[in-house]
N, C-alpha and C positions, 0 to 999 in steps of 0.2 A: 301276503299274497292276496288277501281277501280287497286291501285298500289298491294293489294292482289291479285287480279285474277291474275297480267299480273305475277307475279313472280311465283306461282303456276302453269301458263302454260308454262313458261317455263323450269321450273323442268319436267316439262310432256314430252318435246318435244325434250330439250337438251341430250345428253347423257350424260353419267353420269361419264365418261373421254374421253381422247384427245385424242386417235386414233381412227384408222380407225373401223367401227365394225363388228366382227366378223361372218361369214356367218352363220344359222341357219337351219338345215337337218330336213324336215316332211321322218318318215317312215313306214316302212308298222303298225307301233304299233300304230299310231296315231287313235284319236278318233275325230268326231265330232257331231253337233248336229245342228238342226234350230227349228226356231219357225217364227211362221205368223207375216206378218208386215202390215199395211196398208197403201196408198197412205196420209191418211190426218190424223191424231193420233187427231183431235179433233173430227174427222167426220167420221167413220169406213165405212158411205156408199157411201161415194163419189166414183165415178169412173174416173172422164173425167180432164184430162189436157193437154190442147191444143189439136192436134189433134190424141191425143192417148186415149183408155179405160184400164185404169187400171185391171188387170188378176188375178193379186194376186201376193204375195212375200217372201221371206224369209232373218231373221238375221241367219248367218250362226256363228258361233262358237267351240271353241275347247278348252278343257285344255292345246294344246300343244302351246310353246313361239311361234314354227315355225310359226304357222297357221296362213294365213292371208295376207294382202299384196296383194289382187287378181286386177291385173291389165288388163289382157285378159282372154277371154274365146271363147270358141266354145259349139257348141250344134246340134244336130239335133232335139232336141223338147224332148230328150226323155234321153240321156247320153249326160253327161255335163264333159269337160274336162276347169277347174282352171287353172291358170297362175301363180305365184304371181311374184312380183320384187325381190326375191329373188330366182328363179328359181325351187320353187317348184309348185308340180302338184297334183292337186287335182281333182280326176274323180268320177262319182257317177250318178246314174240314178235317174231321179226325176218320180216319180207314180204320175195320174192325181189326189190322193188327195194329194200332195203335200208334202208325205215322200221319205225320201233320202234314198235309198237299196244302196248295192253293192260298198259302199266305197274304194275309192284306192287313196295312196298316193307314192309319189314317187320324183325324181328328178333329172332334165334337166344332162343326161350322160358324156357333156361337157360343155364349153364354153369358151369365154372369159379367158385369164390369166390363176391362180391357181386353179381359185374357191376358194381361204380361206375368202375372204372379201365378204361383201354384194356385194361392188360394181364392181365386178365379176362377178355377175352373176342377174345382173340389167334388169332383161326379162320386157318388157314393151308394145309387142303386140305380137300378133298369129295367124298364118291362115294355111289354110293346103287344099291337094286336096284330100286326104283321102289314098295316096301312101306315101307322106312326110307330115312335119309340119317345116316352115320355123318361127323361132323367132328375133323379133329386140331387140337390148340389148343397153340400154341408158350407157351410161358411156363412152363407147369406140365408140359408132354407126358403129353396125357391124349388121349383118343379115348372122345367122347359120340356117342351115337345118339339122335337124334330121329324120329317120324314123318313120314311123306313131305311133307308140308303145313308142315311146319315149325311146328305148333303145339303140340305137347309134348315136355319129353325124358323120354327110356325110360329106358338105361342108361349108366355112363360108366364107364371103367376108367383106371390107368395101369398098363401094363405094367411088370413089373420092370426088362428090360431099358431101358426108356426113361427111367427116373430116372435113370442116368448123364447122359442126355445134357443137352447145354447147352441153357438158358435161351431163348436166341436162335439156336438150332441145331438145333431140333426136328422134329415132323415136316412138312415144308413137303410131300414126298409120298408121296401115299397113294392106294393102287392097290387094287380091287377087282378081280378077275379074274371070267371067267363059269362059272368052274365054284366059285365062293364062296369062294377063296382071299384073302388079305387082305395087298398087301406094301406096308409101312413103309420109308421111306428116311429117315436124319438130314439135316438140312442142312447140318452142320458133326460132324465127328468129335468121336466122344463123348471126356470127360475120359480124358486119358494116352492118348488114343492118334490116330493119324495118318490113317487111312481112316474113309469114313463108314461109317455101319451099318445095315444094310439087316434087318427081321424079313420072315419069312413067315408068318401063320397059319391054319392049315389052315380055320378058320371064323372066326366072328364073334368078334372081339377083345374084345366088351364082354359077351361069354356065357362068357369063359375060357377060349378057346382059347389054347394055349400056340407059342409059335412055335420057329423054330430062324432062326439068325442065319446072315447073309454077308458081307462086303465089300464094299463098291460101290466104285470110283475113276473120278472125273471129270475130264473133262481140266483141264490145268494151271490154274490161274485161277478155275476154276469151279465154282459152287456146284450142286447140284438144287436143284430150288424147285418139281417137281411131275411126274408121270406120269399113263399113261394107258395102258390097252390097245389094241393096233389090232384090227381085225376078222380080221385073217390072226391072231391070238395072237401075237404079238411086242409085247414093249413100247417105248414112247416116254417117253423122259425130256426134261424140259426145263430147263437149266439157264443159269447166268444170271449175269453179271460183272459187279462193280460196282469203279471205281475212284473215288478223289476228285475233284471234288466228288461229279458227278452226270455221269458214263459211264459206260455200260451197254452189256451187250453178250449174246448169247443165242445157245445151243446146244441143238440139237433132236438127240439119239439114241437108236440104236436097240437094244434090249439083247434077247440071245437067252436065252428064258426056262428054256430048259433048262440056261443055264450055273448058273443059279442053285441051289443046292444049301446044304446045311447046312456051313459052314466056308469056302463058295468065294472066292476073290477075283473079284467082277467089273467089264468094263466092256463099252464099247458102240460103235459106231461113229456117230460124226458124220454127219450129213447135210442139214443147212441151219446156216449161222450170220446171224442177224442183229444187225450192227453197221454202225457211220459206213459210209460213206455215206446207208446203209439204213434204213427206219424203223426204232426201235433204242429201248426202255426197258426197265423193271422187269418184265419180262413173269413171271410168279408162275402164272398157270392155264393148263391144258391140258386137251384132248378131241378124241378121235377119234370120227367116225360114217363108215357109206355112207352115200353119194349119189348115186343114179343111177349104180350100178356102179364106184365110184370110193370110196378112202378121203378122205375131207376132215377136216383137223386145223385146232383151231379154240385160239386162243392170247387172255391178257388179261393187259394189265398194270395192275401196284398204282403209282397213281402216290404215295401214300406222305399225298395230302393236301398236297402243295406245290405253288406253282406254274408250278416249272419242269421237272414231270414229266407225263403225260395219262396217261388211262385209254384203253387202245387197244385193242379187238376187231376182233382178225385172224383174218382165213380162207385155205387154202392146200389145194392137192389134191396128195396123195403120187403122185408119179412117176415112184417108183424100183421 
């Protein structure tokens, strides 16, 4: 049985021929839907893990092949703009009981290359100051700006530093801060060396601000795959385990922004894990807002386009 499973996953996960695969367009025809998830599928009334309360969540789905893939997101608590790794966008207001109005789909105006291949248009974080929205794009490790509306791009740079890094290890997060600082994390340590690599740039990366470098180290096992500011100024990292086939596992921490300096080693402290038992996948985006006096951290995951992974938006209120 055990040599079934593994041959079954990988019909799942392999393609299904040798090239490269071919990019995947959501648009305005597209459709979607959700339904409620809970924090503990044995236990519907649980709320608490670690030092977060469970809010409530949603499986997001669609008949279209596009849909999916959500690797970043933004929100102000109220419209929620999608990300995927494929460059598409998915915007939608969420009502306090938990329905999706106002659905929009659409797709990144540029980027990288042709755009004919996925890995073209390989979006993998998002942030924005509500004039622009700057995206990092794993394959090439570049960082494009587009206008807020997502209908032109501006400028695109790659930083020097980030031509080391790996192909599939790029920058997954990307943190704008509120006084216009800009930090980069790798998701995988750059070539020859062992820790990942975090830039900071004093401004806008795609106007030539030049950055200075630190250290980031995650706990054992685990990747970053995306950050966020909280409203007190401390940041929120979110990282994320994958073993074979398809277990996952996900770390929310909390890193002191002052440790961060030009040459520092840093790291952060743990404060929620979700795994088994718990609702548990590729969770890839993150964002913090207030809420009625309270911070609320809002999490999504890429289920990668298979389907034995979901698209899951999750909401949680910091209680530490």
């Amino acid at each position: 049985m055990r040599i079934v499973f593994v041959v079954l996953a990988v019909l799942l996960l392999v393609p299904g021929w040798a090239g490269e695969e071919r990019l995947r367009f959501l648009d305005a025809t597209a459709r979607m839907t959700a339904v409620r998830v809970s924090l503990d599928p044995a236990d519907p009334a649980r709320r608490r893990v670690g030092a977060l309360t469970f809010l409530g969540g949603l499986a997001l789905n669609s008949p279209d092949k596009a849909f999916g893939g959500f690797s970043a997101l933004h929100t102000d608590g109220r419209r929620f703009t999608l990300l995927s790794d494929g460059g598409s966008i998915v915007r939608f207001t969420l009502t306090p009981d938990w329905r999706i109005v106002a659905p929009d789909f659409a797709h990144v105006p540029g980027g990288p290359r042709n755009g004919q291949q996925r890995s073209d248009r390989d979006s993998e974080s998002l942030v924005t100051d509500g004039r622009h929205v700057w995206v990092g794009f794993e394959s090439v490790n570049e960082i494009w700006r587009y206008d807020a509306g997502f209908t032109r791009t501006e400028r695109y740079v790659q930083p020097s530093p980030m031509r080391r890094w790996r192909r599939n290890g790029g920058p997954e997060t990307m943190i704008r801060l509120r006084d216009g600082r800009f930090i980069v994390i790798s998701e995988d340590p750059p070539k020859n060396e062992s820790l990942r690599e975090g830039l900071v740039f004093p401004g806008d990366p795609v106007r030539g601000a030049q950055p200075f470098a630190f250290r980031f180290v995650p706990p054992d096992g685990y990747n970053p795959s995306d950050g966020c500011e909280l409203p007190d100024g401390r940041l929120l990292i979110l990282l994320r385990n994958w073993q074979f086939p398809l277990r996952f596992a996900s770390r929310l921490m909390i890193v002191d922004p002052a440790t961060i300096r030009p040459g520092a080693i840093v790291t952060g402290r743990t404060i929620a894990t979700l795994a088994a038992p718990l609702i548990h996948d590729n969770f890839e985006g993150v964002a913090a807002i207030r809420e009625g006096g309270a911070t609320v951290i809002w999490i999504v995951a890429d289920d990668n386009q298979l389907i034995l992974e979901r698209s899951l938006l999750l909401k949680f209120r910091l209680d530490a």
